[in-house]
Every structure is written in structure tokens, then in C-alpha cells.
N, C-alpha and C positions, 0 to 999 in steps of 0.2 A: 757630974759633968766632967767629960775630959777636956786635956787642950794639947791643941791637933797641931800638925804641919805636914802641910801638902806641895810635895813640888810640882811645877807645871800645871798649875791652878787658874793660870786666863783662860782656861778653854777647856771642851772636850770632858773626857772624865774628871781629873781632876776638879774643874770647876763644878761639876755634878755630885761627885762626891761632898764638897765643900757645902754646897746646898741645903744638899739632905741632911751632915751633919751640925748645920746651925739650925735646921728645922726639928734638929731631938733635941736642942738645946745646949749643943757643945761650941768651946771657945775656938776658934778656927785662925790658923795663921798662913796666908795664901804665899803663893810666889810666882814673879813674873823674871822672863828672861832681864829685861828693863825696866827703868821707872813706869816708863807709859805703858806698859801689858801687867807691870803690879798696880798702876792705877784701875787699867780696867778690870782688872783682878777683884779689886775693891769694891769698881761700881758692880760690877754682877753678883757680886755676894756681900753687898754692904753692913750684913750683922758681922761680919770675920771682924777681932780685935786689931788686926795690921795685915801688911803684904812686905815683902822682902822684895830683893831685886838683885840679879846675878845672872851671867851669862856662863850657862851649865857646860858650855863648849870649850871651855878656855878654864885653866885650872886655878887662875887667878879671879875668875867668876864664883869656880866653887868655892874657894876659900872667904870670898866675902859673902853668901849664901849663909856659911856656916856661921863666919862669926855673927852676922844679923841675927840670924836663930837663935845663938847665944846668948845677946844682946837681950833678948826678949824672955829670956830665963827658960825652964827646963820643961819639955812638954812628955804629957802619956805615952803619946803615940806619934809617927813620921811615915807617912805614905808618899815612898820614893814614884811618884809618878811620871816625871818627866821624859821624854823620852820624844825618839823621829823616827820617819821609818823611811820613805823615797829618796835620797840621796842617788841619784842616778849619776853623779860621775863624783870622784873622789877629789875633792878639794880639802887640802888640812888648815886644822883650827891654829890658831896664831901659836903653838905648842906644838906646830907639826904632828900632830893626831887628827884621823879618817873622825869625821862628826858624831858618827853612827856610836863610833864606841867610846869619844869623851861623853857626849850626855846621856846614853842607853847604859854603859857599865860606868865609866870610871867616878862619874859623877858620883852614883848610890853610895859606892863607894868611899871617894874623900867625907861626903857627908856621914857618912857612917860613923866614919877614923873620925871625924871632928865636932861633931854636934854631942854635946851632953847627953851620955844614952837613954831615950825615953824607955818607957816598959813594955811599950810594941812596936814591931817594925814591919811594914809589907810594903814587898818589893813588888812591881809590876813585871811581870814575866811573861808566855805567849805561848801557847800549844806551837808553835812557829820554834821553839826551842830545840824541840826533836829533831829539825834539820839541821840544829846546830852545831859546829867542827871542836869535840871535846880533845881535839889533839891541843886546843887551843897555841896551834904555831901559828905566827905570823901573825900578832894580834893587830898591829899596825900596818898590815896591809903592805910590807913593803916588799914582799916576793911575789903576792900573787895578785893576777889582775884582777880589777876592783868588781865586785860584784854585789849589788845593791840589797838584793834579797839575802845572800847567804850573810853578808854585814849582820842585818837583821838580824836573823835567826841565832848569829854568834850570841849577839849582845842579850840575847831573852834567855839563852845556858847560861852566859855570864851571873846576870842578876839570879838565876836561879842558884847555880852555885854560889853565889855571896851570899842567899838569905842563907842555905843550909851549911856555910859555914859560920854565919852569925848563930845560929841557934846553937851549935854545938861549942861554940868558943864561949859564950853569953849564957849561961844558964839563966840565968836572971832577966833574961829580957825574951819576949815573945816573936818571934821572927820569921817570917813566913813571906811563899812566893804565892803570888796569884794571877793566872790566865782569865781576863776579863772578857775574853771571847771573841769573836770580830762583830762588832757593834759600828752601827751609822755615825759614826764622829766624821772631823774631817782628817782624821788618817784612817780610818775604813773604810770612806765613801761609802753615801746614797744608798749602796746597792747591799753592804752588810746585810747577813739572814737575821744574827742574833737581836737580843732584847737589848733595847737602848740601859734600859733600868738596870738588868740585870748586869750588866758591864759595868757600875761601878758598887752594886752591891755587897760583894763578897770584902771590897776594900772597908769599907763604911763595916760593916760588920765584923770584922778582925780588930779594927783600930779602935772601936769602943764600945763594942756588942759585952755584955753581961753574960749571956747564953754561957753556958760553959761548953757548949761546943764551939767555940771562937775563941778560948782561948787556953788554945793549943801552940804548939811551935815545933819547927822542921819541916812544914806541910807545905806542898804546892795542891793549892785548891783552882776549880774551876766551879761557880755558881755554889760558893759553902761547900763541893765537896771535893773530897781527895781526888784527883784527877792523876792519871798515867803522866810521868818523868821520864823522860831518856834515863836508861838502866845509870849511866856514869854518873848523871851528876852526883847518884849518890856516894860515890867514892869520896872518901876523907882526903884520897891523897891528889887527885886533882881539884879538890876546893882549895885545899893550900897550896897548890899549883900557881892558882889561880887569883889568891891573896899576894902571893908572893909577887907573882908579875906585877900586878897592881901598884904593889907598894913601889916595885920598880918604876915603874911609868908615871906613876906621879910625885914621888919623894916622901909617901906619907905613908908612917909605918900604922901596922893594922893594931890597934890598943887589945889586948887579950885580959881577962881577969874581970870582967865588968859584970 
């Protein structure tokens, strides 16, 4: 039996995820922006042993996120789920940051730097990455006009670039990005082609699959398998590019040696 933590757990994949992993019989620790979305967090997966609560938009969210986690002692595995995608005009988080990229990058992020390192980590990422600007200027939006989609697509290179720099700083820890496809949630709408199931599979399979094909690290999968990367991300010197900003923007240095 593993013991899990999933962020952005009241809904959508995450909360599907969470599902399927207490119906293999794993301990599950859920998370909601708030009390009242970790309660219903609770009520829709009521075998999870707790839910956390923290607003991933605000850096002062993250940091009580993580110490909760903490609080609750040391897990397997950490399926960075959380995340938004429609932000149609640029409004900043109380930290003056574009939303799209406190809880899509920076979040994974601080949780990373501060949660006790478990022995897996899968970051939610998005074939939506490939449009994403590995010049990474202007992470904060504040030369160029705001634009909702290309936001997106930054923050899915981002998290890709943070798992592939976790796996190579971490040897010890298993760390992987995964494109869960575009699935009927309510950020894919209705009209989504892909398989509902299939879109949280490969998470659920990373974070406590046996198979010794799951566990691997450095990989950006899509449905279990290796799926095409933008050529950069795998450059070493833009994922430390890219830690480094990080560390800047939030004040939290990235822990190396784990």
C-alpha cells in the first residue's frame, strides 16, 4: 500500500485519480483550494485518510499546503495536479503573479522545495507544452500582452522542465511529467475526443504501479508511453534557468542532494 498526495483533488482528474487509487487499496491524501472544496474533496472520496487546504495562487497558500502535508508525515508518492487553464484577462494573485503561472508552475514548485521528498513525483504537463516560449522571458507577464493560451502552454514547459530537472538533481526520487490528453473534465469541456479513464491513468500508474515499466524517471509520458517533448526542454541549462527564476520569484531555494 502506498500513501499518496494529490493536489487539486475536489474535481476533475485529480479527484479520479484519487478514486481509483483508494479502490487498489492505497492511503490517499486529497487537497482543496479551501476548507469547503477539501471538504468536498472528502465527501467524494471519503475512504482518503484527510484533505489539506491552501490557496495554490498565493504563495502564502503554498507554504501552508506544504506544511499540512508535512504535518501528516511523509508520503510514496505527490501527484502535482493542480492547475487552470481559461484566464481570459490578467488579473494578479495578492503576490502580484498572472494566476496561470502561480498555480500551473510555481506551486509544483514550492511544493517540491518543501514537502518531505516522497519516492515519486508526477507533474501534470500537456502536449499544449510544444507551444510553449522556452525563451522563458517575461515569466510574469509584465512586457507582453496577456495572452490566455500561450500563459498555458508556458506553464505545461514549465512543469515539464521542473520534473526533468527533479529527476536529474534527485536520483533517489522518481520524477516524471505526464500529458493526460484532452479529456471531458470541466477544463476540457463536453466536447474533449480523448478517454475520460485514460486521462488519469498514466498518473495513477506512475505514483504506485509495481510494473517496472512505471518505474522509471526523466520521462514525459502520454497513456504509459513516452511521448514527443519540445527538443529544449531537454536542455540541462534551461531547467536550471528555470529553477533559478523560480527560486527567485518565490524566495524558496530549490533543496539538491535528496
Amino acid at each position: 500500500m502506498a500513501r499518496i498526495f494529490i493536489t487539486g483533488s475536489a474535481d476533475g482528474l485529480g479527484q479520479l485519480a484519487a478514486r481509483e487509487l483508494t479502490e487498489q487499496g492505497h492511503q490517499l491524501v486529497l487537497h482543496g483550494r479551501n476548507a469547503d472544496r477539501a471538504q468536498e474533496a472528502l465527501a467524494a472520496v471519503p475512504e482518503a485518510e484527510a484533505a489539506v487546504h491552501g490557496d495554490l495562487s498565493t504563495l502564502a497558500g503554498m507554504h501552508e499546503v506544504a506544511e499540512q502535508a508535512n504535518q501528516l508525515g511523509r508520503f510514496d508518492a505527490v501527484i502535482h495536479n493542480a492547475g487552470v487553464y481559461q484566464v481570459p484577462r490578467l488579473a494578479r494573485t495578492a503576490d502580484g503573479l498572472p494566476p496561470v503561472l502561480a498555480v500551473n508552475s510555481l506551486a509544483p514548485y514550492v511544493l517540491t522545495c518543501l514537502i518531505t521528498p516522497p519516492d515519486r513525483l508526477v507533474y501534470l504537463s500537456s502536449g499544449m507544452h510544444r507551444q510553449g516560449d522556452a525563451s522563458l522571458r517575461d515569466l510574469t507577464w509584465e512586457q507582453r500582452p496577456w495572452n490566455t493560451t500561450q500563459a498555458y502552454c508556458d506553464s505545461k514547459l514549465h512543469d515539464l522542465l521542473l520534473a526533468l530537472a527533479v529527476a536529474r538533481q534527485w536520483p533517489g526520487v522518481l520524477a516524471n511529467a505526464v500529458d493526460p490528453g484532452w479529456v471531458p473534465t470541466k477544463m476540457g469541456g463536453d466536447g474533449a475526443p480523448d478517454s475520460l479513464a485514460a486521462g488519469f491513468d498514466t498518473q495513477v500508474w506512475l505514483a504506485a504501479g509495481t510494473d517496472p515499466r512505471a518505474c522509471i524517471t526523466g520521462q514525459y509520458l502520454h497513456h504509459r508511453r513516452p511521448s514527443h517533448a519540445q527538443p529544449k526542454a531537454t536542455e540541462v541549462a534551461l531547467q536550471e534557468q528555470l529553477v533559478a527564476e523560480f527560486a527567485r520569484l518565490t524566495g524558496v531555494a530549490f533543496p539538491t542532494g535528496s
